[in-house]
C-alpha positions in Angstrom: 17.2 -16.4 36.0 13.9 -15.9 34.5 12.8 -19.3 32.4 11.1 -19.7 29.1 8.2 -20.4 31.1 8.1 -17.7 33.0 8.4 -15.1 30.0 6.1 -16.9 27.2 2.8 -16.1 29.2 3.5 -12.7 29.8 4.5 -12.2 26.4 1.7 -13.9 25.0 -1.0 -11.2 25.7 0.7 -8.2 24.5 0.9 -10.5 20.7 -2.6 -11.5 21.0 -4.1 -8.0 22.1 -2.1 -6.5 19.6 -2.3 -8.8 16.6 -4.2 -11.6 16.9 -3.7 -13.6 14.3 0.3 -13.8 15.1 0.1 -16.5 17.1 -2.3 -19.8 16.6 0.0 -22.3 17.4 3.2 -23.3 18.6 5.2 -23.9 15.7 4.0 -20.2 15.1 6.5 -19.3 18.0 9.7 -19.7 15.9 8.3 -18.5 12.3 9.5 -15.4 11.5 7.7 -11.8 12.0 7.4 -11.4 8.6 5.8 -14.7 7.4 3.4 -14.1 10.7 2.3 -11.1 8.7 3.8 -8.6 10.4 5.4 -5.7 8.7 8.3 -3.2 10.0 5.8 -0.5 11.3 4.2 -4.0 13.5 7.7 -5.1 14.4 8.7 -2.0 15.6 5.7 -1.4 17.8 6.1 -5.4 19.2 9.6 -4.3 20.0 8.2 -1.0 22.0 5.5 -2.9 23.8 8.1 -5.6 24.4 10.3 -2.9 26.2 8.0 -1.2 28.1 6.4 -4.2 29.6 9.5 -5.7 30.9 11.2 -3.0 31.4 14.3 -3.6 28.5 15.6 -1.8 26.1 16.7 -3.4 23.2 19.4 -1.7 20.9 19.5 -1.6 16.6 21.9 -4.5 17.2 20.4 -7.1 18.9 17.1 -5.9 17.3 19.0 -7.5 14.0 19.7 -11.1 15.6 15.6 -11.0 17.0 13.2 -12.1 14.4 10.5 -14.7 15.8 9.0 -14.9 19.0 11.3 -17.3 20.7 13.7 -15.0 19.6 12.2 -12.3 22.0 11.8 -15.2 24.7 15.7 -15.9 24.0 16.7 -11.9 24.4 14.5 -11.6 27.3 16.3 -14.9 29.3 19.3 -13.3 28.7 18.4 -10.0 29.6 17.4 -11.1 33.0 20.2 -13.8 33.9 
């Protein structure tokens, strides 16, 4: 099974390369896209990058239950237990 811990700091980079501002601390991890000022174009790219750098795909319908970062963290455990 693939930890929290293992996932965050791989994760990490692709937010901060991409949009910077998205994360500046913690608490940021669970905010939602949206109030982190992305918009539906960003959260679709995220969601691209997110599948082709750990090699996922993530469907229309668990797309609806991911909306914060931990969310991701949370699909991605899953995805690899």
């Amino acid at each position: 099974m693939t930890t929290y811990e293992e996932i965050l700091p791989k994760l990490l980079p692709i937010l901060k390369d991409n949009w910077p501002a998205t994360v500046a601390t913690t608490e940021d991890l669970d905010a939602n896209f949206y109030d982190l000022g992305l918009d539906s174009l960003d959260v679709s790219s995220l969601v691209l990058a997110v599948e082709e750098n750990f090699s996922v795909i993530i469907s229309d319908e668990q797309l609806e239950e991911i909306s914060s970062i931990n969310d991701i963290v949370r699909f991605l455990q899953k995805d690899r237990s």
